[in-house]
C-alpha positions as CSV (number, residue, x, y, z in Angstrom):
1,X,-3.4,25.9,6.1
2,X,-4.2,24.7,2.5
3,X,-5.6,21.3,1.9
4,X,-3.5,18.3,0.8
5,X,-6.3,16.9,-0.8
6,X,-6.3,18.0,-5.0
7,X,-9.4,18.9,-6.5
8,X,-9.9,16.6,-9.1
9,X,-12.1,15.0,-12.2
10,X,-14.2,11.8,-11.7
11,X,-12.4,10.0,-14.1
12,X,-9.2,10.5,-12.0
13,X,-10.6,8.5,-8.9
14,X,-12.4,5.7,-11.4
15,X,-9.0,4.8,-12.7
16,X,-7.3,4.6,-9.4
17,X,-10.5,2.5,-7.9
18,X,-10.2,0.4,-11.1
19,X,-6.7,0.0,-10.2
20,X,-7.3,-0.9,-6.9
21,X,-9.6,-4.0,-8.5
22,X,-13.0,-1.5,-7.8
23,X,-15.6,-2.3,-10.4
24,X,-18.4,-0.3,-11.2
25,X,-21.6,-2.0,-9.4
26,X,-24.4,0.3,-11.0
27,X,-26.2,4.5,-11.2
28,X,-28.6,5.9,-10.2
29,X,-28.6,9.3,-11.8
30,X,-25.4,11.1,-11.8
31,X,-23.9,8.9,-8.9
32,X,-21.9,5.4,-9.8
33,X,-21.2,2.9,-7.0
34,X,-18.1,0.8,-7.1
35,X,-16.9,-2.0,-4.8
36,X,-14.0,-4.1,-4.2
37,X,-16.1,-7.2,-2.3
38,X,-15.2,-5.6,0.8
39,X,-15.8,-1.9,0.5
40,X,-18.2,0.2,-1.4
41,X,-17.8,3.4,-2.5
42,X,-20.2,6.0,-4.5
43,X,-18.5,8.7,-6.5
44,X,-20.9,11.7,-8.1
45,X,-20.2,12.2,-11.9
46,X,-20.1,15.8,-11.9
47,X,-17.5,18.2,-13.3
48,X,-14.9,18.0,-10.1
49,X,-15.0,16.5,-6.8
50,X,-14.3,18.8,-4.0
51,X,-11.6,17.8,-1.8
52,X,-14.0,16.9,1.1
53,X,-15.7,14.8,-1.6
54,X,-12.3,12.9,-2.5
55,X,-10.7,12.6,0.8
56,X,-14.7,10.7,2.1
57,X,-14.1,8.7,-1.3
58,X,-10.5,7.4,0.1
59,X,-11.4,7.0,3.3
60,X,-14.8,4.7,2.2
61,X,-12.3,2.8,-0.1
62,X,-9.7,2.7,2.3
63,X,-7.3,4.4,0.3
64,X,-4.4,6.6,1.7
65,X,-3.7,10.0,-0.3
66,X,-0.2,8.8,-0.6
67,X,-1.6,5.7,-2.6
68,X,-3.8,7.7,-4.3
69,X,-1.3,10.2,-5.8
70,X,1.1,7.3,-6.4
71,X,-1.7,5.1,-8.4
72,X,-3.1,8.5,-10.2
73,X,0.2,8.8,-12.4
């Protein structure tokens, strides 16, 4: 059974975070932390994030995929 999780860019989860009212708290090599005041979240700035890498990166910001495909258009 294929996942419903897409494999996608960094700068497709930074947009929906910064949507979400995520700013970008600071990095540490190729890893940026955002937070929201409540949650934080640390997403790798490499060329795609696996799905198991996204769906942790929802889960942390407590994002559902539905919310995340809806705010990624």
């Amino acid at each position: 059974m294929p996942s419903k999780y897409p494999v996608c860019k960094p700068k497709e989860v930074i947009k929906v975070l910064e949507r979400k009212g995520f700013w970008e708290v600071s990095q540490r090599g190729s890893h940026r932390k955002y937070s929201d005041g409540e949650h934080i979240v640390i997403v790798p700035m490499h060329d795609e994030l696996l799905k198991g890498t996204l769906k942790s990166i929802l889960y942390q910001a407590g994002i559902s995929l539905e919310e995340f495909n809806r705010l990624r258009r």
